[in-house]
C-alpha positions in Angstrom: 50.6 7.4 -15.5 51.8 4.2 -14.2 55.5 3.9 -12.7 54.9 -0.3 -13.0 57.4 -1.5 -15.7 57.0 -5.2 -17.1 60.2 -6.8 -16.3 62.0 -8.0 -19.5 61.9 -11.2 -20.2 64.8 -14.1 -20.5 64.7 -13.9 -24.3 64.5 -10.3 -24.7 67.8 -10.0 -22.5 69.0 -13.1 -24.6 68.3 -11.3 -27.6 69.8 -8.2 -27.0 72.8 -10.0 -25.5 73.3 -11.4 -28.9 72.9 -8.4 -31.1 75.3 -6.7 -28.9 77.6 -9.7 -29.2 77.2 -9.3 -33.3 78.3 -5.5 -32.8 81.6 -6.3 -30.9 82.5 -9.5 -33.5 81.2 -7.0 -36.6 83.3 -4.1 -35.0 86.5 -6.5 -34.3 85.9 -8.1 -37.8 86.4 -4.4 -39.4 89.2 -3.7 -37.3 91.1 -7.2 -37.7 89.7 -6.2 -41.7 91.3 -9.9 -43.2 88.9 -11.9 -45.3 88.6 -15.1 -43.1 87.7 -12.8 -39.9 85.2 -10.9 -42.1 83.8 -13.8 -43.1 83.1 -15.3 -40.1 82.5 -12.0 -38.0 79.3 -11.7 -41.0 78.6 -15.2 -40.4 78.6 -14.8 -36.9 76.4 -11.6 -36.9 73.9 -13.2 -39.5 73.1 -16.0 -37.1 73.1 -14.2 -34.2 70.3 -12.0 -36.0 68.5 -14.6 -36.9 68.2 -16.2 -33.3 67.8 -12.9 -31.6 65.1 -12.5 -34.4 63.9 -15.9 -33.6 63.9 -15.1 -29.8 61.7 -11.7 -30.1 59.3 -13.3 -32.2 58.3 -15.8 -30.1 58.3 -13.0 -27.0 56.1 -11.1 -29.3 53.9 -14.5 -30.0 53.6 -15.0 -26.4 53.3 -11.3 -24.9 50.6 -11.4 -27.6 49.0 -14.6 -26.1 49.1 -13.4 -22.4 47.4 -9.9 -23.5 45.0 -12.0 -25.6 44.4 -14.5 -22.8 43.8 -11.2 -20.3 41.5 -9.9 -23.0 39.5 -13.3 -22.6 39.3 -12.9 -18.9 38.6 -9.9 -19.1 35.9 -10.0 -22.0 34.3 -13.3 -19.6 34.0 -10.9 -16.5 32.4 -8.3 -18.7 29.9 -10.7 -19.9 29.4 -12.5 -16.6 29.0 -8.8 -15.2 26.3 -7.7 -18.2 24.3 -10.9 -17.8 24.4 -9.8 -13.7 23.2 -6.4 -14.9 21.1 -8.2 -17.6 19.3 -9.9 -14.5 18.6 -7.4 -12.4 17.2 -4.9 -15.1 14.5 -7.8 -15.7 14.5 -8.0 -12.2 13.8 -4.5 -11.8 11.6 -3.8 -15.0 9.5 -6.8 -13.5 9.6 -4.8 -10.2 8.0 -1.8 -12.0 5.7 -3.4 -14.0 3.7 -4.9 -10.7 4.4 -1.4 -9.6 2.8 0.1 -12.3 0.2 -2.6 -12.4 -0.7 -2.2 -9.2 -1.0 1.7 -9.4 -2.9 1.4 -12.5 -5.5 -1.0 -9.9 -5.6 1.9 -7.2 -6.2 4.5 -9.8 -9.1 2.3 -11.0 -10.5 1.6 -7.8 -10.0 5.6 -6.8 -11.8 6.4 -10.1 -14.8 4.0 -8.9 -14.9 5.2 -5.5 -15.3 8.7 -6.9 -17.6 7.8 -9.4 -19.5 6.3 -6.2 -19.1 9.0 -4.1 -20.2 11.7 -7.2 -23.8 9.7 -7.1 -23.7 9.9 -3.7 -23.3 13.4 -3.2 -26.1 13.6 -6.3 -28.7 11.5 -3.9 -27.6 13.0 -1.0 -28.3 16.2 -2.4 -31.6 15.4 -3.5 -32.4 13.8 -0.6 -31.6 17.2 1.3 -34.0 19.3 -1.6 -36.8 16.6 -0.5 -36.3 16.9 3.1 -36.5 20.9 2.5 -39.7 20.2 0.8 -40.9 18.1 3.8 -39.7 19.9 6.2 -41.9 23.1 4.8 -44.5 20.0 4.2 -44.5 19.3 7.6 -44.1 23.3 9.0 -47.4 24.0 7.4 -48.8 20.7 8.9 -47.6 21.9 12.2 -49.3 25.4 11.9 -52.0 23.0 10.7 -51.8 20.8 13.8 -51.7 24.2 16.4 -54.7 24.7 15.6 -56.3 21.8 15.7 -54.5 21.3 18.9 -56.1 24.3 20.5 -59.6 22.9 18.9 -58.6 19.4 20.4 -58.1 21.2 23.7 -61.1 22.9 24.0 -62.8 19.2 23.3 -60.8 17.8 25.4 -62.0 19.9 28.3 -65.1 19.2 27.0 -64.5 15.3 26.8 -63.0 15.8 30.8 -66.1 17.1 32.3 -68.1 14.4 30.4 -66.0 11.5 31.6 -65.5 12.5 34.9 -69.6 12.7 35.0 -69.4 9.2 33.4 -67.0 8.0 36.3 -69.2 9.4 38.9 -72.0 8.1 37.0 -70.4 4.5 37.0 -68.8 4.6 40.6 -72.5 4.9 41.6 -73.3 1.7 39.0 -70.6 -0.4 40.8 -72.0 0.4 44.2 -75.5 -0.6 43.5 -73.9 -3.7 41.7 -71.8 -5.0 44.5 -75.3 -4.0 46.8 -77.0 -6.0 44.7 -74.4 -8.9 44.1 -74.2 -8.7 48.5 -77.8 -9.2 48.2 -77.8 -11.8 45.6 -75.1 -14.0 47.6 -77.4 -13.2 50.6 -80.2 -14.9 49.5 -78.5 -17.7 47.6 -76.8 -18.5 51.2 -80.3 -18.8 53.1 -81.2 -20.7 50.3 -78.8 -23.2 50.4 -79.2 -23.2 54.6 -83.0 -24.0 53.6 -82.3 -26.8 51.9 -80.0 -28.3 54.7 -82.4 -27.6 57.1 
């Protein structure tokens, strides 16, 4: 609880100066208790009623507009604060909508890239069944090829012998080439010398 008081006002204090003023005359005008006393002591204490009335009424008009015009204030900063608050809850709903927006993209694009990487895994997979087939394809070709290696071996020995008979065979050709290109080049020589001579 507050200690604050709100001081009292020059009319209040005027007021009650003036109703207390009508006790004293109304109390002295009972005492005194002649008609001309009475009659002004009620004269006196009917118009100092009726100011001091007068007085609180307009302290009651005015303590109302003060209240009223901190009400205003009051009121104003409460709507300057809600249309602050106002902004920045648009603010932020704008905020979470891009948010959300933009999570809603990822999400998308994750779902395609697993969509992608599901046919992936699919085709790699077959491609792995097919390279199993090949690979027993080309195991049995190998087994295949072994053999027919050894076969080629044995021709190839075959096709050695022969070829190194066909290069002694054609070392001897060359020889009696270049003797008979020697002789050729011999001939053409005493020839020419003929024919200078």
């Amino acid at each position: 609880m507050s200690n604050r008081r709100i001081p009292r006002s020059r009319r209040a204090v005027g007021a009650l100066v003036l109703l207390v003023s009508a006790v004293v005359v109304a109390v002295v005008g009972l005492i005194v208790a002649t008609v001309p006393v009475l009659v002004v002591a009620t004269s006196y204490a009917v118009v100092a009623g009726g100011v001091a009335a007068r007085l609180l009424s307009n302290e009651i008009a005015q303590v109302r507009r003060d209240w009223a015009r901190d009400r205003a204030t009051l009121a104003d900063d409460n709507r300057k604060i809600a249309v602050v608050r106002s902004r920045e809850h648009i603010e932020f709903a704008d905020q979470m909508s891009q948010r959300i927006s933009l999570r809603d993209a990822q999400i998308a694009s994750l779902r395609d890239a697993l969509v992608t990487a599901e046919i992936e895994l699919a085709q790699a997979r077959e491609r792995v069944s097919a390279e199993r087939a090949r690979r027993a394809a080309l195991e049995a070709d190998v087994t295949s090829a072994r053999s027919d290696l050894e076969s080629a071996r044995v021709d190839l020995l075959a096709a050695q012998e022969a070829l190194a008979a066909s290069e002694s065979a054609e070392v001897q050709v060359r020889a009696e080439l270049l003797a008979w290109q020697e002789a050729a080049s011999d001939e053409n020589k005493a020839g020419h010398d003929r024919k200078l001579a």
